[in-house]
Structure formats: structure tokens, C-alpha cells
C-alpha positions as CSV (number, residue, x, y, z in Angstrom):
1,X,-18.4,-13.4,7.4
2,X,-17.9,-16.9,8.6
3,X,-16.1,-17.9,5.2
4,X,-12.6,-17.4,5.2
5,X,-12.7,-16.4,1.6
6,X,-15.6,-13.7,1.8
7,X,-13.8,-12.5,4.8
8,X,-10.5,-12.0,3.4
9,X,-12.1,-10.7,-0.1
10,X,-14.7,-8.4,2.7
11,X,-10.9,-7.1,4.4
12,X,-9.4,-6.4,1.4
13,X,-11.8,-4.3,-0.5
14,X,-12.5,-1.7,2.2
15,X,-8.7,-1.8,2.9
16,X,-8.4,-0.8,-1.1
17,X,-11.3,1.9,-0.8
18,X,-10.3,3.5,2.4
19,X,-6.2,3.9,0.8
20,X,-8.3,5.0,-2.2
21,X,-8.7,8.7,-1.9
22,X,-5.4,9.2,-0.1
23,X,-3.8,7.5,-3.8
24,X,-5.6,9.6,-5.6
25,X,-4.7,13.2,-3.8
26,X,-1.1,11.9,-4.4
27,X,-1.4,11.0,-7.9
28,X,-3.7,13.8,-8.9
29,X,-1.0,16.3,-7.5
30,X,1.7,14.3,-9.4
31,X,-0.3,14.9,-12.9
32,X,-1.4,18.7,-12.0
33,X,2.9,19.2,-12.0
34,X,3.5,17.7,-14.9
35,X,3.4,21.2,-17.8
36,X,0.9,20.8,-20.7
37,X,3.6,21.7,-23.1
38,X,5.5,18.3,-22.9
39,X,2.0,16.9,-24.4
40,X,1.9,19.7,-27.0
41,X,5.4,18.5,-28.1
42,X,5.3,14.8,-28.3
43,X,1.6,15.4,-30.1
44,X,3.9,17.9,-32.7
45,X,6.3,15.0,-32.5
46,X,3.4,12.5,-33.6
47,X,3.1,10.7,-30.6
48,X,-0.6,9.2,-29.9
49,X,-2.2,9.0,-26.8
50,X,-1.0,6.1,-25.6
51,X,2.3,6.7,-26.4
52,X,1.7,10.4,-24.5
53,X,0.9,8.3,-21.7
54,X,4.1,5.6,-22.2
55,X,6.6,8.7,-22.8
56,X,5.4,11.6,-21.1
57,X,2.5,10.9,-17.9
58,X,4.4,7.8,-16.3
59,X,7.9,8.7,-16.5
60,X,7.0,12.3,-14.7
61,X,3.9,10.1,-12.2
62,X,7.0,7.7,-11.2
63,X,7.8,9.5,-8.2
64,X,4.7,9.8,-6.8
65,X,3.5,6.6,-7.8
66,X,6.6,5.3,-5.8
67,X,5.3,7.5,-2.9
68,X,2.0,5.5,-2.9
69,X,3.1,1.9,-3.3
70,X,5.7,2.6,-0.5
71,X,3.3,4.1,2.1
72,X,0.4,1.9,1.0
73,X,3.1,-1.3,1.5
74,X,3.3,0.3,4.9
75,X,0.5,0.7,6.0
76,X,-1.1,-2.9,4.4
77,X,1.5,-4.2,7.1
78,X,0.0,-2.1,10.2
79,X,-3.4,-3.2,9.0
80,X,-5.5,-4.1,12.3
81,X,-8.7,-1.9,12.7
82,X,-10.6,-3.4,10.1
83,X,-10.0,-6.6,11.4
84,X,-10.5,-5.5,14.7
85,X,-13.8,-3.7,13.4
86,X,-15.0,-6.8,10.8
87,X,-14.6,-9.8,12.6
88,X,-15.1,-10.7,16.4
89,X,-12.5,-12.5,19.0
90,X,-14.4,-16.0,18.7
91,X,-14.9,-15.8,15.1
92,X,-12.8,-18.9,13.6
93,X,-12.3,-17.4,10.2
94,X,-10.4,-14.8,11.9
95,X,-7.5,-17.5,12.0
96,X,-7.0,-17.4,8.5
97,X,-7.3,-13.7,7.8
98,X,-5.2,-12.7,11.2
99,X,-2.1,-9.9,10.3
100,X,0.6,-9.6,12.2
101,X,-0.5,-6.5,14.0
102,X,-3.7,-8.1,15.2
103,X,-1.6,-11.0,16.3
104,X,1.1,-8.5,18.2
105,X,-2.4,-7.0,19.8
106,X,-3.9,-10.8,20.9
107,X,-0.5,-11.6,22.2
108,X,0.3,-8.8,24.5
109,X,-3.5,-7.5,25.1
110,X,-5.4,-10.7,25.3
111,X,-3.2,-13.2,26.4
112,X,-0.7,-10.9,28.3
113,X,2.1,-12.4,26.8
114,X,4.2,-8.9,26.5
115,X,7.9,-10.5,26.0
116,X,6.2,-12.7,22.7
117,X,4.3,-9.7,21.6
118,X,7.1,-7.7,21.8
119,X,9.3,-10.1,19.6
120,X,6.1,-9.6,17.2
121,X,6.6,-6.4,16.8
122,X,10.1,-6.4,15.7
123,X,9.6,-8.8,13.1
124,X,6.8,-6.2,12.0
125,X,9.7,-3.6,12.3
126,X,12.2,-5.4,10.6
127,X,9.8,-6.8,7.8
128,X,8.5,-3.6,7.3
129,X,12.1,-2.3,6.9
130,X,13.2,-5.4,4.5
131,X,10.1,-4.4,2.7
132,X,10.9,-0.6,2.0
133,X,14.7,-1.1,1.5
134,X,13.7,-3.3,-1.7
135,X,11.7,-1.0,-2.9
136,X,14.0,1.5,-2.6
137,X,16.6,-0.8,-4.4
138,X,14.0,-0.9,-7.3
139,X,12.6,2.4,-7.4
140,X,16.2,3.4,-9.4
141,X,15.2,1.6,-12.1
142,X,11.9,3.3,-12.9
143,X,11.7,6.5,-11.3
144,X,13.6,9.4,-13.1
145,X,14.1,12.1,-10.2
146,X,15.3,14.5,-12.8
């Protein structure tokens, strides 16, 4: 990994598989609630299955879709063990694919620079927050609670 490109594509896809099967418990729970008769109706109503999908499936996965896209926003932010795992202290493409928890953990662990590393890791906190809070604003627009 000494391309900054193959290194961040490398990071990327085993952060994507390893939230994989955690998404897919949530989602998979969120379809197993939503009752077969709602597709018995809008196929007696003439819907397709697309339109099954458009009407009925997303509308009732919205909640827990929001659920995933939160807490895998979340933790995309805390991301550090694969980096940490991947790519070695004196690697220079490590520069270019550095996150902000990595950089809180050189700071105060490597350099001993606790009063910068600290000030890290509220502009984790508070980006983190900013973050959620605008999802949150959106997540009234397309997820129906009720």
C-alpha cells in the first residue's frame, strides 16, 4: 500500500464489508416487520413490483434505514483500527489517508502532546454532533414514524 489511492480505496472497502453485516441485521429486521398484506393490497390495487418497492418496502425500511446511515456516519468518524491495522507509522501514504481519530491517537500517544489531542477530540465530538443533528433535521422529511 504505498499509493495513496490503493490505500484509501484498500481502507474503504474493508470499512464497507466489516459495517456490512451489522446493515444488513438492521435492515433485514426492518423488512421481516413490514406485514405481507400491504403487498397483497397494492398488488390487488395494480401496483408492480417496483412500484411495491416505491410505495410500500421504503416508506416502512425508512426508519431503519435512518438507523443505519446514522450509526454507520458515526462510526466512519471513529474510524482508526483499520488504519492502525493497514498501514504502519513510517508509511507516507498514511498522510493522505489519516482520520481524525488516528490523528487524536498520534497527537496525544506518539507525540505526547495531550492538551492538542485533547482539542482533537472535541472537534471529533462536536463534528460528530453537527453531523447527527443534520441528519436528524432531514430524517423528517423521509421517514414516516407512523
Amino acid at each position: 500500500m504505498n499509493t495513496p489511492g490503493f490505500a484509501l480505496a484498500a481502507v474503504s472497502v474493508v470499512g464497507l464489508w466489516s459495517t456490512l453485516g451489522f446493515s444488513m441485521i438492521v435492515l433485514g429486521a426492518g423488512l421481516k416487520n413490514i406485514p405481507p398484506e400491504l403487498y397483497e393490497a397494492a398488488e390487488l390495487d395494480g401496483a408492480g413490483r417496483f412500484r411495491q418497492f416505491r410505495s410500500v418496502t421504503l416508506p416502512l425500511l425508512a426508519p431503519s434505514l435512518f438507523f443505519v446511515t446514522v450509526v454507520t456516519t458515526i462510526a466512519s468518524f471513529q474510524l482508526f483500527d483499520l488504519l492502525y491495522a493497514l498501514l504502519s507509522n513510517r508509511n507516507p501514504v498514511l498522510r493522505k489517508t489519516m482520520s481524525l481519530v488516528y490523528y487524536f491517537y498520534q497527537a496525544g500517544f506518539m507525540n505526547n502532546d495531550k492538551g492538542f489531542a485533547a482539542a482533537i477530540a472535541m472537534v471529533i465530538f462536536v463534528l460528530i454532533g453537527l453531523v447527527t443533528l443534520v441528519q436528524f433535521r432531514f430524517q423528517r422529511r423521509w421517514v414516516n414514524h407512523g
